[in-house]
C-alpha positions as a LaTeX table, in Angstrom:
\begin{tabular}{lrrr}
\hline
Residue & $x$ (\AA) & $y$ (\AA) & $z$ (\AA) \\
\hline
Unk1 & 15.67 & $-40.64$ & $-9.02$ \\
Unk2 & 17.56 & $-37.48$ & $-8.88$ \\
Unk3 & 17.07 & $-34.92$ & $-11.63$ \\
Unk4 & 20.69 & $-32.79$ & $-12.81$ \\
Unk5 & 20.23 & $-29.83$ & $-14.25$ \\
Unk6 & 23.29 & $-27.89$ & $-15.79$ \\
Unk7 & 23.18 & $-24.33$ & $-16.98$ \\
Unk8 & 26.38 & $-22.85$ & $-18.77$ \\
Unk9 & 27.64 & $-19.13$ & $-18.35$ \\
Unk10 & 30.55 & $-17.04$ & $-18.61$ \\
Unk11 & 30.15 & $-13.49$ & $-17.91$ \\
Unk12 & 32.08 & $-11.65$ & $-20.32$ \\
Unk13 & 33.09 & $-14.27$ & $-22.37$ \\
Unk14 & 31.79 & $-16.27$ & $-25.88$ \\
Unk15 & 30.51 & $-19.87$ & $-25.92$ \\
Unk16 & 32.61 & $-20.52$ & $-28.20$ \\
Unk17 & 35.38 & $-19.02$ & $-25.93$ \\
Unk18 & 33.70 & $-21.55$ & $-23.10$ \\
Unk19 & 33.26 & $-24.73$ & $-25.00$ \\
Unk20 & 37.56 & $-24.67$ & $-26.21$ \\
Unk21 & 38.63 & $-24.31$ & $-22.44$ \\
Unk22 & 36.61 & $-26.92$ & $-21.34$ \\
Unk23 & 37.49 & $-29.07$ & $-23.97$ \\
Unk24 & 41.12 & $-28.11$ & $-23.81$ \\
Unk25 & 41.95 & $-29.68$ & $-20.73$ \\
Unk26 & 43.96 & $-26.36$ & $-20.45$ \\
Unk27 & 41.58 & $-24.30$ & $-18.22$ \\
Unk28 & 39.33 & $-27.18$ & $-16.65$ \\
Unk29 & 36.92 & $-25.93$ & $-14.22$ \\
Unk30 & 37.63 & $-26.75$ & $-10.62$ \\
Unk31 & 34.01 & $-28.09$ & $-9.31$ \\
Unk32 & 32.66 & $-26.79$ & $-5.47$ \\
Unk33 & 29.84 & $-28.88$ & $-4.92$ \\
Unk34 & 27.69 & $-27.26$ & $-2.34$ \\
Unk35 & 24.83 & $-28.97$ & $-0.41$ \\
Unk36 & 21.63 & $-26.92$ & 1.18 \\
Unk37 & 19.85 & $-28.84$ & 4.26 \\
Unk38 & 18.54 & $-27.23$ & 7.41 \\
Unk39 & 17.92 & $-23.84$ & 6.06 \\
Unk40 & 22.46 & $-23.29$ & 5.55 \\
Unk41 & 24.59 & $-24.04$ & 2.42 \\
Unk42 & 27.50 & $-26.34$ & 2.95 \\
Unk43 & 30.52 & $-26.77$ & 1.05 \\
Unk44 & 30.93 & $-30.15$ & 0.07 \\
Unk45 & 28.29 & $-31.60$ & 2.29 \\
Unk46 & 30.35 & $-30.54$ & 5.44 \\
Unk47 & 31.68 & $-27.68$ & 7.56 \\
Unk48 & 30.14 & $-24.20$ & 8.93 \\
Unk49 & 26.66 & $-23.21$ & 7.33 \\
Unk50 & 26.90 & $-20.84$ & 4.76 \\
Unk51 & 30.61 & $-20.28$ & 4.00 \\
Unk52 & 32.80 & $-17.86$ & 2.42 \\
Unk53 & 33.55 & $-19.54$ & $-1.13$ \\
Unk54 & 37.11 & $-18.40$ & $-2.10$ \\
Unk55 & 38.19 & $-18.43$ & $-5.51$ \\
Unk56 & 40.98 & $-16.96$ & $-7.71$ \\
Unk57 & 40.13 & $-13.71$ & $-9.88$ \\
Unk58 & 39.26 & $-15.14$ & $-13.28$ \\
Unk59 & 39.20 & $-18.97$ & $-12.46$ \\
Unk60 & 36.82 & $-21.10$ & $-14.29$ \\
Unk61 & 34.47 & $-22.92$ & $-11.82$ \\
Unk62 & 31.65 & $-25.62$ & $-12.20$ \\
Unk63 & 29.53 & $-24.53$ & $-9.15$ \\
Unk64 & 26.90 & $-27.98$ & $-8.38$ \\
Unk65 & 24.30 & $-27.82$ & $-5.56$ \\
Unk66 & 22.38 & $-30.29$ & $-4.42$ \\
Unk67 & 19.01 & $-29.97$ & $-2.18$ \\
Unk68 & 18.75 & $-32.40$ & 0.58 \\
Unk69 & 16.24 & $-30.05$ & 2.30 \\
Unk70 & 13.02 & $-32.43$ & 1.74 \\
Unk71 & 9.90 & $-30.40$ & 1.21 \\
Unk72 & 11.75 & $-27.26$ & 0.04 \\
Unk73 & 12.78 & $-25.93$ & $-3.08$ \\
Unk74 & 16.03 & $-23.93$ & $-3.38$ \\
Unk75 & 18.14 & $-22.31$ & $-5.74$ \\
Unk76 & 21.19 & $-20.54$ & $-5.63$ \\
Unk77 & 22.26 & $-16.99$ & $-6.86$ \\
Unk78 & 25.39 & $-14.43$ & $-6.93$ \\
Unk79 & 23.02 & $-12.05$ & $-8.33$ \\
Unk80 & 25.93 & $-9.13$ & $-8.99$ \\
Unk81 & 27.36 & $-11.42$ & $-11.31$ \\
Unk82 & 24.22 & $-12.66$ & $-12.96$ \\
Unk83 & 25.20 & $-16.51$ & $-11.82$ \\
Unk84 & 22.05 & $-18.50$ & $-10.91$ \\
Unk85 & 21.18 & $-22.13$ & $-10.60$ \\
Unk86 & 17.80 & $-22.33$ & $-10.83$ \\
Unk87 & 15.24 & $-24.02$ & $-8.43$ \\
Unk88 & 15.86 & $-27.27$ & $-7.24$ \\
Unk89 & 13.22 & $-29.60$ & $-6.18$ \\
Unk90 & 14.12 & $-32.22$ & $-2.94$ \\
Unk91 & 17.07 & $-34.46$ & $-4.56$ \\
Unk92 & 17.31 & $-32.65$ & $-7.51$ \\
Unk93 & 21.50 & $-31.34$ & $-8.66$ \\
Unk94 & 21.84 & $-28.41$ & $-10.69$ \\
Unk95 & 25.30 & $-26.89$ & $-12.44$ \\
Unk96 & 26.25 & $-23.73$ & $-13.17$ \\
Unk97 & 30.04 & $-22.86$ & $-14.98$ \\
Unk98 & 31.21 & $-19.60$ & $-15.29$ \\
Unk99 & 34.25 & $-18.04$ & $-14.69$ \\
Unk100 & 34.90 & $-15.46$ & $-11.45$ \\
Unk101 & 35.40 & $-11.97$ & $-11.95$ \\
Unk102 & 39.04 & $-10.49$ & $-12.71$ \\
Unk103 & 37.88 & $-7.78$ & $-10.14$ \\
Unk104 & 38.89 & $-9.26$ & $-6.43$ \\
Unk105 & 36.56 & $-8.43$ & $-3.84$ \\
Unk106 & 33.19 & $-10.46$ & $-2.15$ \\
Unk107 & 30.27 & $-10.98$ & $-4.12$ \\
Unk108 & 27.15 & $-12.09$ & $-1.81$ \\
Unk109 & 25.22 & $-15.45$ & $-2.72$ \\
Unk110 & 22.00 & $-16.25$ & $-1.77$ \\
Unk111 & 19.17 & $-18.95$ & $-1.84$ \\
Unk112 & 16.75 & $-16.49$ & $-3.14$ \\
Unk113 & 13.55 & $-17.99$ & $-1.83$ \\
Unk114 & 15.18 & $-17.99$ & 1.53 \\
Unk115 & 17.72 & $-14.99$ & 1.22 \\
Unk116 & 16.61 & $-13.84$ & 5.33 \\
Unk117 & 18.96 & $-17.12$ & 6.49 \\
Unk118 & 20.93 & $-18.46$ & 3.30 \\
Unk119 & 23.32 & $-16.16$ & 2.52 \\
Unk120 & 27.30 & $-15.95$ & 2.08 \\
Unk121 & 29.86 & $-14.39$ & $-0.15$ \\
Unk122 & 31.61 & $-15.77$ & $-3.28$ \\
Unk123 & 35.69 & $-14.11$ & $-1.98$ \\
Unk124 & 37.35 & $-13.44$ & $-4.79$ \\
Unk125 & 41.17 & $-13.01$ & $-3.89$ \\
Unk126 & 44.57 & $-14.80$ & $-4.57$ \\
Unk127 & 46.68 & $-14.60$ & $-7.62$ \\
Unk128 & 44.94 & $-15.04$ & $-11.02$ \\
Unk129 & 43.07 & $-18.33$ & $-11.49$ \\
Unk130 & 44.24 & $-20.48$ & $-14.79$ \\
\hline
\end{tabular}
């Protein structure tokens, strides 16, 4: 059975601010669902290890990963932002929402248990997300 675990936070912002744009429809959160297996994040299950997430400066984002890494527990962290998912057991999902800096620039992630190899940035660039 796999275990979700969802954690809510917007830097900067209210709950209360939170909870009316996701209810709103108006601001939904785009979702990147990222997968970590063989010691490498992948975006969406699929392409080069450890990508370069790009998103727009202030975009609302639902940020799942999923460990498919049996026998290791792994979590996932942009640290400078204070955005964590905490540690996830083998088959275990955990959530994280929070909306990406108005500031452009790269903001390094990491599986912080195994920081030497899983690493990338968050790239925040583009006109301003909705």
């Amino acid at each position: 059975m796999t275990r979700v675990r969802s954690l809510l936070f917007v830097p900067g912002d209210s709950p209360r601010k939170l909870e009316k744009a996701l209810s709103s429809g108006a601001d939904a959160a785009r979702e990147i669902v990222l997968e970590v297996r063989g010691m490498a994040v992948y975006m969406d299950g699929a392409g080069p290890g450890n990508p370069v997430i790009q998103v727009r400066p202030g975009e609302l984002l639902r940020l799942t990963v999923r460990n498919a890494d049996a026998g290791l527990v792994h979590d996932f962290a942009v640290t400078s932002l204070g955005v964590a998912v905490l540690p996830l057991q083998f088959g275990a999902t955990g959530s994280v929402v929070f909306r990406a800096p108005r500031e452009k620039g790269a903001y390094p992630y990491v599986c912080q248990p195994h920081a030497q190899m899983m690493r990338g940035q968050l790239e925040v660039a583009g006109p301003p997300g909705s």
